[in-house]
C-alpha positions in Angstrom: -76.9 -58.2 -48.1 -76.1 -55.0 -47.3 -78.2 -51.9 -46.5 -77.0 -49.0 -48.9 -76.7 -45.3 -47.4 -77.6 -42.6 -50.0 -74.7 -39.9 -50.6 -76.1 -36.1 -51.0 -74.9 -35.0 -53.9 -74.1 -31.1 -53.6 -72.8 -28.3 -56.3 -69.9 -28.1 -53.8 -69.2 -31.9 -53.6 -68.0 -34.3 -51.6 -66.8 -36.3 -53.9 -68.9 -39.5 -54.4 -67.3 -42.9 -53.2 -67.9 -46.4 -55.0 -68.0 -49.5 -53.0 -68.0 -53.1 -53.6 -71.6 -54.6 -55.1 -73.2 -57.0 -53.1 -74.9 -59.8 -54.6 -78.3 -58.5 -53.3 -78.2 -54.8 -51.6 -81.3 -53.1 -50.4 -82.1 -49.5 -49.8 -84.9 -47.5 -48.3 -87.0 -45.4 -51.2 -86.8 -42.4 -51.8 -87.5 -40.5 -54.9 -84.3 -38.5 -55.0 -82.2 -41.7 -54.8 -80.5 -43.4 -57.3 -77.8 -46.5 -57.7 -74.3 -45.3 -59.6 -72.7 -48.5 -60.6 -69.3 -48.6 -62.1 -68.4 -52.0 -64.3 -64.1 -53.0 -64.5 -65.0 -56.0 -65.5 -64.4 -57.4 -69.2 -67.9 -59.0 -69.5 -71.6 -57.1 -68.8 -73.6 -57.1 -65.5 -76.9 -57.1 -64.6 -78.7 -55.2 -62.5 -82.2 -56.4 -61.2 -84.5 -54.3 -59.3 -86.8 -56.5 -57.7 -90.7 -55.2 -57.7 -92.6 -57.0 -55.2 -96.1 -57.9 -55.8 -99.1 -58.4 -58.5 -102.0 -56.6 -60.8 -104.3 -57.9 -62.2 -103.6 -61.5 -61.2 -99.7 -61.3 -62.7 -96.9 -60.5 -61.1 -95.4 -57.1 -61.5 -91.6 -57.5 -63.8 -88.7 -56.6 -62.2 -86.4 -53.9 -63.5 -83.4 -55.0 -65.1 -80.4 -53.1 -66.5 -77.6 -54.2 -68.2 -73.8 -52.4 -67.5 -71.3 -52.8 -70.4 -68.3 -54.3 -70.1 -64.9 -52.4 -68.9 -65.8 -48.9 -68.7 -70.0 -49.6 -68.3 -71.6 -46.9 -65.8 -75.6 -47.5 -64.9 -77.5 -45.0 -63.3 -80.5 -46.2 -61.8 -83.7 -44.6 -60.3 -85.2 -42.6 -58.7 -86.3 -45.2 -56.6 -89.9 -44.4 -55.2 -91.7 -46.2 -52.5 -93.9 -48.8 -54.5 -90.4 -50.7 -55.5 -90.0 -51.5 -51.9 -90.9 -54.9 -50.6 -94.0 -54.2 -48.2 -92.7 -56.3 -45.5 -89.2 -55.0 -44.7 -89.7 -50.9 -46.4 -86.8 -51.9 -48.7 -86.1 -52.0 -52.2 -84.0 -55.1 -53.2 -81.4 -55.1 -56.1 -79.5 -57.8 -57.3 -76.2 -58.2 -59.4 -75.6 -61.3 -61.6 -71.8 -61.4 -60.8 -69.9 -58.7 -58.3 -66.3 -58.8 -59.6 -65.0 -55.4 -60.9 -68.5 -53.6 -60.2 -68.8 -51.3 -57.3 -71.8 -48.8 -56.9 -72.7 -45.8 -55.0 -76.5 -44.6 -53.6 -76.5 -40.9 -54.4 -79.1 -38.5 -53.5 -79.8 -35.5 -55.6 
């Protein structure tokens, strides 16, 4: 699991860098955050979002996108504070298989 570091976007760059996906990544929220993911791979991936916690007695559905196949990009967010898990401060988000996808946090 490793702890994602947002990239500020700016109107004069840097250019944004793409990194291996994790099977579980987390990040701290922020509402000008959001996950770029980039899919190689010939078959679709998903991205889960984990939301911790319940109302109303049920638990609270996760988030899940799915990324196309070969050329699929997924932006996802922002990502406010009541995604993250109240015991660590961090949002969780899966992948259901890593090879070809890589993503980048981005801050706006």
């Amino acid at each position: 699991m490793a702890l994602l570091t947002p990239q500020q976007i700016a109107i004069t760059g840097p250019a944004v860098t793409h990194d291996p996906a994790g099977a579980s990544d987390t990040i701290r929220p922020d509402g000008r955050v959001f996950l770029w993911y980039k899919n190689t791979n010939g078959a679709t991936r998903n991205i889960t979002v984990v939301v911790p916690g319940s109302e109303y007695g049920q638990a609270r559905p996760d988030i899940v996108a799915t990324i196309a196949a070969t050329t699929g990009e997924e932006l996802i967010g922002p990502l406010p504070r009541d995604l993250a898990d109240p015991t660590t401060g961090l949002i969780t988000v899966t992948t259901s298989a890593q090879t070809g996808l890589t993503v980048a946090a981005v801050r706006v």
